[in-house]
N, C-alpha and C positions, 0 to 999 in steps of 0.2 A: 504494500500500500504506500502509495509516497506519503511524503510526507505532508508538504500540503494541506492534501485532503485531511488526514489526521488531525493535523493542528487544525484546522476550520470545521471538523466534529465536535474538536473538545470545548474551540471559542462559541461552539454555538451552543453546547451544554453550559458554561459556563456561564454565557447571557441568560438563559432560559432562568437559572439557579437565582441567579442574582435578583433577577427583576421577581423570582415567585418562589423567595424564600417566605414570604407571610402565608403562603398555600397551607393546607394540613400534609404533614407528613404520607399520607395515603393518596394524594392529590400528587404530590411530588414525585413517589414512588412509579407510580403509575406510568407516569410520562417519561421518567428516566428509563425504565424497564422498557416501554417501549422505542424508545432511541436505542438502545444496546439491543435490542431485537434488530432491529432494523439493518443496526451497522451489522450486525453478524451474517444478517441475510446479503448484502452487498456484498462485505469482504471476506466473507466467510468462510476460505479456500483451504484445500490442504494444505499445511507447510505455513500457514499464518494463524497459528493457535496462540504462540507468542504473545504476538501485536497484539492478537483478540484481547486475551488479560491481562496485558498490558492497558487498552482501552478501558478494559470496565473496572482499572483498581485505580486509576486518571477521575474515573467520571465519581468512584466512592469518596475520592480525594475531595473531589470539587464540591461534590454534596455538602460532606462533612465544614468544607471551608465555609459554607452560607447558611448552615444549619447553626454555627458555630457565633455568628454574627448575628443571630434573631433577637439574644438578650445579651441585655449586660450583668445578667446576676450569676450565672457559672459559668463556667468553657466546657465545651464539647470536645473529652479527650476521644481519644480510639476506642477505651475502654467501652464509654457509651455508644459512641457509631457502632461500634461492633453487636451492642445487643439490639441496635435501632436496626441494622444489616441481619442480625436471625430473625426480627420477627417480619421483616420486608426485604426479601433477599431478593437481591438483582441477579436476574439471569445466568448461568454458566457457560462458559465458552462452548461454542456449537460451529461447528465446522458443517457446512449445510451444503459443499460438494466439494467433488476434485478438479484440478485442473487442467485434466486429460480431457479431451473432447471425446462424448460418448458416438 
């Protein structure tokens, strides 16, 4: 996947995050889960599993950075992402073909 394109997935997750961090958490999820759907369906090739979870630990990154900005009364360490992540788990890397032509 070049790069590019990568970098202008993540800037447009990143916008998304930003402007609809006041959203409910389940409202959030949702719409992240379907962006990493999506990207998977696109680049989703053999031999770029990598990238893939590369991409979806980028986009938990950037969650957590807007999630983390809603209040000023605790921080949002990994600890809590990580149980906000079991109870609204984004996607797992899906490699959805090969790059042989059938």
């Amino acid at each position: 996947m070049p790069r590019r394109s990568f970098a202008r997935a993540l800037k447009s997750v990143n916008d998304w995050c930003k402007s609809n961090r006041h959203q409910p958490i389940e409202a959030q999820h949702d719409y992240l889960a379907r962006a990493i759907r999506g990207h998977y369906a696109y680049y989703g090739l053999a031999g770029n599993g990598k990238r893939l979870a590369w991409f979806r630990y980028q986009v938990a990154r950037t969650w957590r950075k807007w999630l983390a900005r809603r209040s000023r009364r605790r921080c949002l360490n990994w600890d809590r992402m990580n149980d906000i992540l079991k109870r609204y788990p984004l996607p797992s890397v899906k490699v959805v073909r090969s790059w042989k032509p059938s």
